[in-house]
Backbone as CSV, one residue per row, in Angstrom:
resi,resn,N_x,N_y,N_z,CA_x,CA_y,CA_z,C_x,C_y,C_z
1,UNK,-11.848,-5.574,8.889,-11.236,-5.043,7.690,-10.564,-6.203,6.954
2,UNK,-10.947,-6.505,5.686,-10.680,-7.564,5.558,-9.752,-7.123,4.455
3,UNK,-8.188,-7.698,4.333,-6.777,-8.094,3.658,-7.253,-7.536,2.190
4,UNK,-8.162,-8.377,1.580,-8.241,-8.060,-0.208,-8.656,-6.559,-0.373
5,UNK,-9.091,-5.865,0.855,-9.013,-4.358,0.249,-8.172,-3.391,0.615
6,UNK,-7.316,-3.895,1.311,-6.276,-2.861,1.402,-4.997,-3.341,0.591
7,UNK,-5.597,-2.533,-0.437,-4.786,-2.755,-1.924,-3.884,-1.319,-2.499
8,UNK,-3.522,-0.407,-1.298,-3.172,0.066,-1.642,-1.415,0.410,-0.421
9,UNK,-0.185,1.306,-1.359,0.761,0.906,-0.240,1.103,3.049,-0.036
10,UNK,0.645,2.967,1.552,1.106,4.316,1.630,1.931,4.145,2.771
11,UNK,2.367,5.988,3.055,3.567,6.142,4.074,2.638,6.969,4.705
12,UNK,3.195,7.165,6.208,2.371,7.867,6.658,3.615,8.515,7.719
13,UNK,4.112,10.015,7.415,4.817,11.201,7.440,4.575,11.880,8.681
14,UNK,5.722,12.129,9.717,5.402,13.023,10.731,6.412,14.336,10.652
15,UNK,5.841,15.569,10.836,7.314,16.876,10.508,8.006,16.473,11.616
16,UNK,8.948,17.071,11.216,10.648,17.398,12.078,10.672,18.548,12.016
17,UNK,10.374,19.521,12.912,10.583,21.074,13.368,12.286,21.570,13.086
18,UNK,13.150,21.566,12.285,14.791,22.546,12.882,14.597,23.837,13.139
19,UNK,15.543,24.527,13.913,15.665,26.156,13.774,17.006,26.016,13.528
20,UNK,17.666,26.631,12.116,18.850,27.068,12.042,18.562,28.205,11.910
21,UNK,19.544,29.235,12.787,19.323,30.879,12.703,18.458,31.713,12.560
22,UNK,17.589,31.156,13.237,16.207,31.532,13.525,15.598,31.176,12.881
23,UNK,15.772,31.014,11.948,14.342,29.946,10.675,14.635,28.620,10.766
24,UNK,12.489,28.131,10.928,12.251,27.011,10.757,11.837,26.231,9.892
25,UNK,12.639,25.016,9.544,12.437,24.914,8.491,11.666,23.170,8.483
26,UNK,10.791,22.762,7.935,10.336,21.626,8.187,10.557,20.114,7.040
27,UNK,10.958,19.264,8.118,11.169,18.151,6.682,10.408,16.848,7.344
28,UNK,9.724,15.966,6.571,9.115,14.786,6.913,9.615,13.694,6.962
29,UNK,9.666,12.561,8.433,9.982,11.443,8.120,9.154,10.434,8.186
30,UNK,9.706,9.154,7.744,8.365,8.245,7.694,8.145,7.715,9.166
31,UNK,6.952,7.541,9.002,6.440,6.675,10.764,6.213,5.132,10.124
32,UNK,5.708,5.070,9.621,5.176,3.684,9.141,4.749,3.470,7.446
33,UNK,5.364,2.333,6.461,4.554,1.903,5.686,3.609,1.302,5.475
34,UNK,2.402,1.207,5.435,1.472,0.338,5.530,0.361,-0.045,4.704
35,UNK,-0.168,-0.953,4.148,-1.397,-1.369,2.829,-2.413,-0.513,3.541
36,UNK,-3.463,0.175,2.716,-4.811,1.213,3.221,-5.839,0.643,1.985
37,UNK,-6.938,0.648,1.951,-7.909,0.739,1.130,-8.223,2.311,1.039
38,UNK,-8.059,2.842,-0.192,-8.702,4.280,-0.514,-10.119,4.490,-1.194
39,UNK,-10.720,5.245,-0.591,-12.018,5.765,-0.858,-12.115,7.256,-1.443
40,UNK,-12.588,7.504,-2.719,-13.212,9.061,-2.732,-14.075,9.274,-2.082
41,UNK,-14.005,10.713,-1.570,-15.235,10.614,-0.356,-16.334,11.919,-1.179
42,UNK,-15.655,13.068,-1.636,-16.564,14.108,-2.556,-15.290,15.274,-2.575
43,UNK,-15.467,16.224,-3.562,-14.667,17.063,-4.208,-15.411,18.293,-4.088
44,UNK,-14.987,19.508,-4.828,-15.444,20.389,-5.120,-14.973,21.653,-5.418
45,UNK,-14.616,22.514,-6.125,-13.955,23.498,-6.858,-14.450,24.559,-6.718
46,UNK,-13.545,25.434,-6.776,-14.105,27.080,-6.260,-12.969,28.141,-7.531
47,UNK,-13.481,29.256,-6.527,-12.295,30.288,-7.776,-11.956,31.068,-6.558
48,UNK,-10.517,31.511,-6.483,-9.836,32.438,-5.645,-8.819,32.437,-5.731
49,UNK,-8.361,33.642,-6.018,-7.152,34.546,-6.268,-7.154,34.504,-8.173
50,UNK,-7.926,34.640,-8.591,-8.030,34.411,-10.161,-7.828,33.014,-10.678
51,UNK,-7.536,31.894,-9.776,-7.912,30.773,-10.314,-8.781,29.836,-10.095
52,UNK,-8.809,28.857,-10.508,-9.696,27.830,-10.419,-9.209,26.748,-9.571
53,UNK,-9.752,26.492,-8.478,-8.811,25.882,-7.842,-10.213,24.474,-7.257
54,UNK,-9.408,23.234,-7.218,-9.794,22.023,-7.157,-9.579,21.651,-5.426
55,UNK,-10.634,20.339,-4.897,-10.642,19.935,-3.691,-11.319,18.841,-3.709
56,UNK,-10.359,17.620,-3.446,-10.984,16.409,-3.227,-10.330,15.731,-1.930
57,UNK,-11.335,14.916,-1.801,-11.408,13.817,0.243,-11.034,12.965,-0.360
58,UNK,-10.372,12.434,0.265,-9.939,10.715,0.134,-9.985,10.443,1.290
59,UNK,-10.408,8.670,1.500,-10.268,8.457,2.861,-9.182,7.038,2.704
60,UNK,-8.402,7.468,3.701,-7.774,5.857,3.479,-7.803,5.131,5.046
61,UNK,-8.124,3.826,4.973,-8.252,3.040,6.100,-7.044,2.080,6.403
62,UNK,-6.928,1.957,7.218,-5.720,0.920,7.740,-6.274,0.283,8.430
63,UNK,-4.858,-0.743,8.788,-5.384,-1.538,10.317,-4.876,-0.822,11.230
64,UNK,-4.752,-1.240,12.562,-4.504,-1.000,13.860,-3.392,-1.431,14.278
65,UNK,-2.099,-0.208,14.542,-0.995,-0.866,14.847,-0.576,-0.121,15.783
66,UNK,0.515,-0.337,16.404,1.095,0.295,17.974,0.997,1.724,17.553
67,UNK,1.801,2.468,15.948,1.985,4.029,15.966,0.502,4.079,15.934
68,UNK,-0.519,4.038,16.048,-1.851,4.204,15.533,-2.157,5.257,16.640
69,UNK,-1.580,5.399,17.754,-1.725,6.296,18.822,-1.024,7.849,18.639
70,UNK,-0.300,7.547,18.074,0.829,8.812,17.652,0.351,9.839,16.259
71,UNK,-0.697,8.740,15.878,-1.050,9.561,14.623,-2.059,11.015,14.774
72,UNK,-1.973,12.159,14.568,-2.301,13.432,14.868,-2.931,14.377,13.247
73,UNK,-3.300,15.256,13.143,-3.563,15.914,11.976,-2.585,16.587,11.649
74,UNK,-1.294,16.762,12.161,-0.006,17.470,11.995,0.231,16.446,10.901
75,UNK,0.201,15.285,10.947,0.698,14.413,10.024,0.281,13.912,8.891
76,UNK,1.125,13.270,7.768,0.364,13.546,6.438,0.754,12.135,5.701
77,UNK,0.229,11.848,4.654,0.139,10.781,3.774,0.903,10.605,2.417
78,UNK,1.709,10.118,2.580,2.462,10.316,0.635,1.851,8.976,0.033
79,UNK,1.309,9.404,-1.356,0.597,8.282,-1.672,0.925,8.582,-3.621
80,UNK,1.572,7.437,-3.951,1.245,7.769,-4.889,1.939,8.767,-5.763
81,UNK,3.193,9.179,-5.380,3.882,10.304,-5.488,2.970,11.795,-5.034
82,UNK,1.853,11.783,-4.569,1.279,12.619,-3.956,1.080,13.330,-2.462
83,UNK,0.967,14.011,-1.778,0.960,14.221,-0.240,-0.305,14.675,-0.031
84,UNK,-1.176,14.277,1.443,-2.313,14.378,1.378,-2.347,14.688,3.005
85,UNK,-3.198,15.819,3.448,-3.071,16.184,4.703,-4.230,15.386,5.455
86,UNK,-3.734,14.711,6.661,-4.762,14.051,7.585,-5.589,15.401,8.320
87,UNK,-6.598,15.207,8.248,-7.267,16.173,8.637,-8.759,15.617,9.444
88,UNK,-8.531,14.311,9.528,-9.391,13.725,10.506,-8.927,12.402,10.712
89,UNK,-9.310,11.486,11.499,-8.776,10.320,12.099,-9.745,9.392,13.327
90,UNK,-10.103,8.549,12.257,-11.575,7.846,13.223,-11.349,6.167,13.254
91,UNK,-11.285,6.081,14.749,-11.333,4.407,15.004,-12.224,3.590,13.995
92,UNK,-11.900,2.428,13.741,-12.482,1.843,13.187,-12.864,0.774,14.309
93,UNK,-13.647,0.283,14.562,-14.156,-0.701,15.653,-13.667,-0.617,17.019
94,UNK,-13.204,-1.649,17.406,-12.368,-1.342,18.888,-11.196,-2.129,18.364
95,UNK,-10.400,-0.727,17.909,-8.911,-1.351,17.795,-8.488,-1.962,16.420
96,UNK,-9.661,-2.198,15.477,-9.237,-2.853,14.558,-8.725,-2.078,13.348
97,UNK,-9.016,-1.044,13.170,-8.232,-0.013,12.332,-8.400,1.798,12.658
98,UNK,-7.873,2.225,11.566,-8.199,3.744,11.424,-8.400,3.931,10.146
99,UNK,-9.467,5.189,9.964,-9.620,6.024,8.714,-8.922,7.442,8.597
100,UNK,-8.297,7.547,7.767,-7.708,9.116,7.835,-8.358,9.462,6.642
């Protein structure tokens, strides 16, 4: 993975479960900042509940760092002033990065 493409700077978010008085309520902290190269991967739009509703993949790649083990699909991506749910997570070589 080479430096000039990971041109981009994200966070990468794990929840914090509380129960006050029986409700749970969830808030995110950061695990790591780190440069990613982002990829569109494909989109696609549907209609339900009377609207029109939008769906796009992004993939973003990193390198390989110690949290790289901890990372799960519970956890999510702020990018951009945006939040983006990991919903897959694939080695990149042996050890040398990840794609979420």
């Amino acid at each position: 993975m080479e430096a000039g493409q990971l041109d981009r700077r994200i966070t990468i978010q794990r929840p914090v479960v509380t129960v006050t008085e029986g409700q749970e309520d969830i808030t995110w902290t950061d695990v790591a900042t780190v440069w990613a190269r982002k990829t569109e991967q494909r989109g696609d739009e549907g209609f339900a509940q009377q609207q029109t509703r939008g769906h796009a993949v992004k993939t973003f790649a990193i390198r390989w760092a110690s949290f790289a083990r901890e990372i799960t699909v519970e956890y999510r991506i702020a990018f951009d002033g945006r939040y983006y749910d990991i919903t897959d997570i694939r080695e990149v070589g042996r050890r040398e990065g990840l794609e979420l």
